[in-house]
N, C-alpha and C positions, 0 to 999 in steps of 0.2 A: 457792371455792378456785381456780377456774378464771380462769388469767390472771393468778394474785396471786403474783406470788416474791416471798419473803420473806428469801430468804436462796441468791443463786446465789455457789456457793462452784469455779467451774468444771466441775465435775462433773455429767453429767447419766446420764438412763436412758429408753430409747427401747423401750418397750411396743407393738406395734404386732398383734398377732396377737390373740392372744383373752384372758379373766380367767386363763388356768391360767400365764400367763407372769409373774403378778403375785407369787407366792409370795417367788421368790426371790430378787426386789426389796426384798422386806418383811421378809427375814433381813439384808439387807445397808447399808438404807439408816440403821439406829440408828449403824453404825459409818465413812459415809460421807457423810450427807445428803446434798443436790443435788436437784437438780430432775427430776420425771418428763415428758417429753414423749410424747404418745399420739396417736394417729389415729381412735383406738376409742372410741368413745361408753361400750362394756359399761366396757371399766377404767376410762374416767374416770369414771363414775358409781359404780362400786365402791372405787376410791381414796377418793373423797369422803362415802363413807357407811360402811363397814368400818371404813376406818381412817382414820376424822376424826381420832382421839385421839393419830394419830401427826404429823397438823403439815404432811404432805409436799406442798412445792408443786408446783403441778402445772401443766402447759398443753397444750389440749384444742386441738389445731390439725384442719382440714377434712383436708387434704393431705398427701401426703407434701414435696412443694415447700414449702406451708408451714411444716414441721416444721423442713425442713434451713433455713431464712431463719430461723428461730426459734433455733435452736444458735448460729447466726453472729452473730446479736446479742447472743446470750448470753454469747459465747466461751468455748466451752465447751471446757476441754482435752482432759478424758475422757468419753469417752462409753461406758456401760456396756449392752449386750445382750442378752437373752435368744432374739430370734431371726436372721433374717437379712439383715433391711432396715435398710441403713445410711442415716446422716442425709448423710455424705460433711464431717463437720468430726473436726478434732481425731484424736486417738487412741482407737483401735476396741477394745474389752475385750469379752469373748465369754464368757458364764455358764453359758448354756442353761437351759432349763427342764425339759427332761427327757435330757441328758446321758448319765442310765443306757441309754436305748432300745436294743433291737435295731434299730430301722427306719435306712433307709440313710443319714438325712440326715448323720451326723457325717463321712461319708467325703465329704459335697459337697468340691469344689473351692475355694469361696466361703470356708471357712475360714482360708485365706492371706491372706485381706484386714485380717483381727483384728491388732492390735500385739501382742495380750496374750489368750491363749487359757486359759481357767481349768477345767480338765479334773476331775471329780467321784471318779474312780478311775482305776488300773491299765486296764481292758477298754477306755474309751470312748478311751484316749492309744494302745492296740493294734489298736484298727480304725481311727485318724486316720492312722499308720505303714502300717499294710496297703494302706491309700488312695493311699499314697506320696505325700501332700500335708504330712507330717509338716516336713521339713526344710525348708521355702518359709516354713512361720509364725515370726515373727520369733521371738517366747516365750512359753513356755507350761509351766505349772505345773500338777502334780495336789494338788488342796486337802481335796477332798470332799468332802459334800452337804451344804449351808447348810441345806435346807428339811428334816432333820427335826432339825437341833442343840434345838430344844424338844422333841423324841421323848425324846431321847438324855438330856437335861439332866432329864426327869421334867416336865416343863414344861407339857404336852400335855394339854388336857381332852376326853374323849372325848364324842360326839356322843351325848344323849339321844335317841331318837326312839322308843323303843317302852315300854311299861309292863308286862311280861312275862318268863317267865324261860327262854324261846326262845333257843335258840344263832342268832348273826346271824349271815347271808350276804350281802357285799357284791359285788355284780358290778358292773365296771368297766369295761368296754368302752371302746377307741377309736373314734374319729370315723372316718364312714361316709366315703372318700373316693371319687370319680368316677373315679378313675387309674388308668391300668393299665400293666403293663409284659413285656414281647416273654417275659420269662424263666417258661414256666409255672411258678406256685407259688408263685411271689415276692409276687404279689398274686392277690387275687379280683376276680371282679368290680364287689366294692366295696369295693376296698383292701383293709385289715388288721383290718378290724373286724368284731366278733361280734354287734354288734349287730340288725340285720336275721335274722339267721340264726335267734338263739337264744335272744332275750331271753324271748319267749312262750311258749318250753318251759319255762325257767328257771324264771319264774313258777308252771306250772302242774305243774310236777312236783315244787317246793321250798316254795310258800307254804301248802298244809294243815299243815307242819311245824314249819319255820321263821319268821324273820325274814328279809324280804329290804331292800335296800338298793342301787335304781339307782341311781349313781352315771352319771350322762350328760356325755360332754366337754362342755367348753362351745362345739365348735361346731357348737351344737342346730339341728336342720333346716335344718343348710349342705346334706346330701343329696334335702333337697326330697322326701321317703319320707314316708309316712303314718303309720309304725313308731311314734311317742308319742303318737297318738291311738290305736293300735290297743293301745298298753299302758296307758294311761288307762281304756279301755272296758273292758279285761279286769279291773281291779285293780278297778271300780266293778262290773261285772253278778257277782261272784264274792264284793262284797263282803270284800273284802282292805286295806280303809283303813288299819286298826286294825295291818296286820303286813306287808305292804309299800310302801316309802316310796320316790318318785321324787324326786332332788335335784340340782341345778345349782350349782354352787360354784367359787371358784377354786382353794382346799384340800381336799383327797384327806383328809387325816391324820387329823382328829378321825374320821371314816365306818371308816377303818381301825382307829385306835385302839376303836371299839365294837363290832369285827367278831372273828367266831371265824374266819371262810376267806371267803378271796377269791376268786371268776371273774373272769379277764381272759383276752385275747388276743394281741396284738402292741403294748406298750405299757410306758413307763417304769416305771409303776404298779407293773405287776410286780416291777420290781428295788425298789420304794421299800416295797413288802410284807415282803419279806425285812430289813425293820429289825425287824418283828416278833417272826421266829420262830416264826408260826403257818401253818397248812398255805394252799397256792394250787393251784387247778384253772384249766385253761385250755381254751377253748371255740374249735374249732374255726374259724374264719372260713369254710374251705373246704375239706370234708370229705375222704381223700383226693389233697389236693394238698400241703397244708402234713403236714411231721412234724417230729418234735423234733432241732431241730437239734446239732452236734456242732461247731462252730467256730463264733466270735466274730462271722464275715463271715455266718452264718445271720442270719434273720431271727427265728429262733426258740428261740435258745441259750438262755433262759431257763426256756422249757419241761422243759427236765431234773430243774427243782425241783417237779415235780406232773405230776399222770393228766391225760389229755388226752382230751375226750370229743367224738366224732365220731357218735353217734346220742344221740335224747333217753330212752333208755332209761339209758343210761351214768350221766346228769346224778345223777340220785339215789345210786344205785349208791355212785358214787364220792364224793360229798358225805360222806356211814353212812361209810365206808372210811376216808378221810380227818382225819375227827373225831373216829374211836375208833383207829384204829391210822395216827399220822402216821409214815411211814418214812423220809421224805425230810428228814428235819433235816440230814442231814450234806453233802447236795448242795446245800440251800440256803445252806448256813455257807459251805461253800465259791465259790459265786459272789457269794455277798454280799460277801464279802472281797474278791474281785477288782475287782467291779466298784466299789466304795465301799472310799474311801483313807479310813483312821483315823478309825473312828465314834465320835470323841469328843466331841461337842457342841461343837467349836471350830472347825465348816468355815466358818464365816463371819468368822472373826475371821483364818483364813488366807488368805479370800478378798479382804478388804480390806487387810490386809497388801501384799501383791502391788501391787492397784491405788494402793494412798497413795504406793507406791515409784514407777509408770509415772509418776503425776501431779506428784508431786516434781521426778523430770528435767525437766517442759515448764510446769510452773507459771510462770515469771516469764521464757520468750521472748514476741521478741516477737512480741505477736499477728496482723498479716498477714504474715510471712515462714512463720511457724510454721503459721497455715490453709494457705497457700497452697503449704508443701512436704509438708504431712498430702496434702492434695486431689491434687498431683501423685502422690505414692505411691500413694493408693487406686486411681488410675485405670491405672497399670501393671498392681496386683497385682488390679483385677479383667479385664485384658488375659490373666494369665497362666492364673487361673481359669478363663475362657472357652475356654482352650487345654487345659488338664487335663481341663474337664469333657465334651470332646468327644474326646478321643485314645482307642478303644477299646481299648486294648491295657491302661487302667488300672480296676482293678474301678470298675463304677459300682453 
């Protein structure tokens, strides 16, 4: 499929991060088609094997250079986003792939540069305002979340992996980051993730009971840690084959949909749990530094919907608690609702709504007056970003 378009209809979609930004490409492209452009070897080799049966053409460039000379030949009117590396053609539409998050990225600056910014609820359109980068984006609509309209629709086949009648626990952890920031609390010393900290208690305090269920980001030993060989060795000398499962995926949802409670940390995951309705624990990153936040601008307002365990004693504890007495359904109703605009199994269909309407106005100018006044705009509006994203008077 690599290099083969079959059918460019102007429209494109610019993958460039890792497989988890792939999902919500794959709710939108039956009602858009166009072409995928990638950087990433993992999604184009996952495009091409997943989801052969869906057709999508696709092209596998080295570079970023190469990508945006790729667009230009293509003329591409629209071009569709889930992260933040732009091609620099045409008009820029903004998805996201995790939308719901606490983490700071939706207050970047960088979002002014979108023509067309497509907001998943209510929370992620009040912390792009709080940012006070709101009024800069040209427009923006809240649709709601394409990637679980197969949850919502009944669509959803849940992931097989155990042969028992074990209640499962899925832990989800984000990606171990190197980053850190001047604000104690805000991060650990390795980022936002629980992984490092907690996954070997987790293990060893839940697998004589339960089912477990890593679920690992996929960007697996970007932190150069030892941490999945040190859980490979535990799940083998303990003999846990049979009822804990390590998995690498671009979709979360079937692993959810076969799970009774979920562990996570600082991550979308958690808001995309809450489609469930079933209980969530959250595992500390940083014992002590992180607590359950109380406004939107937290990094950990989510945590209100579950116990939060800061010793491995807690983990068990609260799992039993959880399972047999869930008391937080009415906190979780309520942020689900916030954060997720009308879970009706139609956020993809309002999702390309929107974009048919961007790509309508610039479908038949002409093609270099119209690159070439896209190119001068981007290059203003990422002048003005550089400017917001450094004025410290603005939350960052």
């Amino acid at each position: 499929m690599n290099d083969l378009i079959t059918e460019n209809n102007g429209i494109g979609y610019f993958i460039s991060s890792n497989i988890q930004h792939i999902p919500p490409v794959i709710q939108l492209f039956p009602h858009l088609k166009g072409t995928i452009i990638t950087v990433n070897k993992d999604i184009r080799d996952l495009v091409e094997t997943k989801y052969v049966d869906m057709n999508i053409p696709l092209i596998f460039c080295q570079t970023i250079k190469e990508a945006r000379r790729k667009a230009r030949e293509l003329q591409l009117r629209v071009i569709i986003y889930t992260g933040f590396r732009l091609l620099n053609c045409g008009k820029a539409v903004q998805i996201f792939h995790g939308g719901l998050s606490d983490k700071r990225y939706l207050e970047c600056a960088r979002l002014i540069c979108y023509d067309l910014v497509l907001f998943p609820g209510q929370k992620s359109h009040d912390k792009v305002e709080l940012a006070t980068t709101l009024p800069w984006i040209k427009e923006w609509k809240i649709v709601g979340y394409p990637k679980f309209d197969p949850v919502i629709r009944g669509e959803c086949i849940p992931a097989t992996l155990f042969s028992n009648d074990r209640k499962t626990i899925l832990y989800a952890p984000t990606w171990v980051s190197q980053l850190t920031r001047t604000t104690i609390g805000e991060r650990s010393e390795h980022g936002e993730s629980s992984l490092l900290v907690w996954s070997l208690a987790i293990i060893e305090k839940l697998a004589d009971k339960y089912n477990l269920i890593l679920k690992y980001h996929s960007h697996l030993h970007a932190d150069k840690s030892t941490i999945y060989q040190e859980i490979s060795e535990l799940i083998e000398s303990k003999n846990l084959q049979e009822t804990v499962k390590t998995v690498v995926d671009d979709n979360i949802v079937p692993y959810m949909a076969a799970s009774d409670l979920m562990i996570s940390d600082i991550s979308s995951v958690c808001y995309e749990w809450l489609h469930f309705d079933k209980p969530i624990l959250f595992a500390n990153p940083a014992p002590g530094k992180y607590v359950v936040g109380e406004t939107i601008t937290d990094n950990t307002y989510v945590w209100q919907s579950g116990d939060v365990f800061d010793t491995p004693d807690q983990i068990p504890l609260f799992v039993e608690r959880a399972l047999s007495t869930d008391d937080k359904g009415l906190i979780r109703k309520k942020i689900f609702e916030y954060a997720v605009f009308q879970a009706d199994g139609h956020a993809s269909e309002r999702q390309a709504l929107y974009i048919s309407n961007l790509f309508e106005s610039v479908k038949d100018k002409n093609w270099p007056f119209f690159y070439l006044a896209c190119f001068i705009t981007l290059r203003v509006k990422r002048f003005l970003a550089s400017i917001f994203r450094y004025t410290k008077d603005i939350p960052r």
